[in-house]
N, C-alpha and C positions, 0 to 999 in steps of 0.2 A: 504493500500500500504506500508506504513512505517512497519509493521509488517510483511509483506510477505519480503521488503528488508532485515531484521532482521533477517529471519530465514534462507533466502540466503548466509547471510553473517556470519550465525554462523556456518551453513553448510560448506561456503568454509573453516573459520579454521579448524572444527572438524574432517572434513574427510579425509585430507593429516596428523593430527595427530594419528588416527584412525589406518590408514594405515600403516603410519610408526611403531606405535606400533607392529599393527600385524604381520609386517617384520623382527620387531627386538626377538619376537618372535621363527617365524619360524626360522630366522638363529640359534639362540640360542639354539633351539630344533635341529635341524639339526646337531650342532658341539657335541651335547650331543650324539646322537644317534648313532655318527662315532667314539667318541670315546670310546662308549659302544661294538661296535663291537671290535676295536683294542683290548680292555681287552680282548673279547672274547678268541681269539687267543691266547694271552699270557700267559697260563698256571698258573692260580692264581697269579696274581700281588699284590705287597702288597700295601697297602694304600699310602704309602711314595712314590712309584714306580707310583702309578697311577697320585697322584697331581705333580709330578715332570714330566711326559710327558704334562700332561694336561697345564700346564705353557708351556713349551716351543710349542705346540699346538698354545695355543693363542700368546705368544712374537712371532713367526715363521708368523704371521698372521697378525701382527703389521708390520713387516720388510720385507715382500716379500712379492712377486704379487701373493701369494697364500693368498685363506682364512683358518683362522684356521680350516675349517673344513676339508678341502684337505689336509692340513698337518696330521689330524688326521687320512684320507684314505690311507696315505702315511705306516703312520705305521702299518696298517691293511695290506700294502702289506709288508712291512719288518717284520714284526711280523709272517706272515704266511710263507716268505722262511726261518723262522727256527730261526731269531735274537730274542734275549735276550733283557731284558729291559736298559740295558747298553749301546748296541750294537745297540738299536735304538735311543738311544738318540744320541750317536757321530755318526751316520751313515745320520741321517735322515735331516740336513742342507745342506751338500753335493750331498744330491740326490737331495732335491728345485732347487740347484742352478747347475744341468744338466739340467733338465725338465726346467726351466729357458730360459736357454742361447742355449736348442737347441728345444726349443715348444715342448714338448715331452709330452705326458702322464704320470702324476704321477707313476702309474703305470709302465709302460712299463721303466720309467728311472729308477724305485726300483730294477723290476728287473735283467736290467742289468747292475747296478753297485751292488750289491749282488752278479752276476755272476761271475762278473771280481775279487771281490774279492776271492773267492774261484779258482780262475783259477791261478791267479798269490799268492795266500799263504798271503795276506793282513787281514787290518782288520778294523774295526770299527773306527782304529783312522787313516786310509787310506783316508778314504772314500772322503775327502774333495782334495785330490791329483787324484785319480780314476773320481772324474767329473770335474776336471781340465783337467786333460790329454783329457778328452773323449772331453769335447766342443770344445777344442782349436784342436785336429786332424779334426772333424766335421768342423769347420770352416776357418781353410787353406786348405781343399779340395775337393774333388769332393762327400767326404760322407756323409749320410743322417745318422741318427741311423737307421733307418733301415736297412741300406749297412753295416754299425759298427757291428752291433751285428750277421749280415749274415755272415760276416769276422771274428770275432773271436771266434765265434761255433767254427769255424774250426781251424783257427789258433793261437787264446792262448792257448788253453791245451800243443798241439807240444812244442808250443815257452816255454814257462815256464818251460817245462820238461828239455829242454836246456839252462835253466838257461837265456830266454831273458826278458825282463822286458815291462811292461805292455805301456811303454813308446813305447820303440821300434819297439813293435808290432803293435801299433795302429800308429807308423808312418809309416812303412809298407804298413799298409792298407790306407793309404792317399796317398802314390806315384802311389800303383794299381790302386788304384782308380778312377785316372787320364786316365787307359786304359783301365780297366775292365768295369768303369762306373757303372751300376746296377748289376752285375753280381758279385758280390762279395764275394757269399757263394762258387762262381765257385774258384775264388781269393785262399780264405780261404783255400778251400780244394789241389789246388794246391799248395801251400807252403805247407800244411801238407804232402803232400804225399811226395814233393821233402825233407822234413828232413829224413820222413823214409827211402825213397832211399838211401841216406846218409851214415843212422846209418845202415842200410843191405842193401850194395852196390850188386847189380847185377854184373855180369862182364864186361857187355855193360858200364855198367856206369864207373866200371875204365879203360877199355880202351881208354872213352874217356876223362878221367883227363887225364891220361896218355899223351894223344897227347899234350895235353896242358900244359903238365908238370909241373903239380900238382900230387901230393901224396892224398890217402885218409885221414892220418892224418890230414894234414893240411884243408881239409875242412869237415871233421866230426863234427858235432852237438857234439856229446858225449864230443870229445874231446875242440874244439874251444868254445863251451859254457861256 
């Protein structure tokens, strides 16, 4: 009996150590594997380039409710819309911390704060103002990122063409928001078409400035931008 409690009893420590080893293992393996991929993509990285992601992989892993290995997913997906090993290292804190603060998909928050920056002429040392601006519009109102990036398909390219800022446009789409509700690539695409109406006025359309006695100058995109 005292032999049989002995080997129960070396049983229960050995196999929650067992265990844990094997876990710490497989993660270990797993963050390897992800950041094998991300080199993938990155066009011969050099040595200095690889342990200098690899580090902020694991610190980003340490500090956020990510694990490092989804950090390293992260740059697999900025890595593939075309960022530099520069450009993901200032980019890729900024994007945790949309995916963050709005539940989002690594993914899906990479990219479209990579989008927005090439819509609005930003950059890598943007990036961390680009998932400010997005969470805080997401969360004073009615939009989801889902609605967000339905709305600025459409309506940052227009906006930025007229000089409006990534700011402004995504408060835009937070006022819609409020009406449109889910329908906001409908949102999007209606301010785009109203700039181009704008910028090549119909006659209908200055007629009806006219009644209201406004001029086209004064409400042309080209010009008021």
């Amino acid at each position: 009996n005292m032999q049989n409690i002995g080997k129960r009893m070396s049983l229960a420590i050995t196999l929650p150590l067992t265990v844990l080893g094997v876990k710490s293992v497989t993660v270990a393996a797993q963050f390897e594997q992800s950041m094998a991929n991300a080199f993938s993509v990155m066009g011969g990285a050099s040595d200095e380039a690889k342990a200098k992601l690899t580090a902020l992989a694991e610190q980003l892993g340490k500090d956020t409710a990510f694990k490092a290995s989804e950090a390293a997913e992260a740059m697999y997906y900025l890595a593939s819309a075309g960022l530099k090993v520069d450009e993901i290292y200032g980019t890729l804190p900024g994007v945790l911390d949309l995916a963050a603060a709005t539940a989002t998909d690594l993914a899906f928050a990479s990219e479209q704060v990579v989008a927005n920056m090439g819509r609005f002429n930003l950059t890598s040392k943007d990036t961390g103002r680009i998932a400010d601006v997005m969470a805080k519009g997401i969360a004073s109102s009615q939009l989801t990122m889902e609605r967000l990036t339905d709305f600025m398909q459409y309506a940052g390219p227009v906006a930025s063409q007229f000089n409006g800022s990534l700011e402004e446009t995504v408060a835009v789409g937070g006022v819609l928001s409020k009406v449109m509700g889910t329908k906001m690539a409908q949102a999007g695409s209606g301010l785009q078409a109203m700039f181009r109406k704008l910028v090549n006025p119909t006659k209908e359309v200055g007629d009806v400035l006219s009644e209201l006695g406004v001029t086209m100058e004064e409400v042309s995109p080209a010009k008021v931008g």
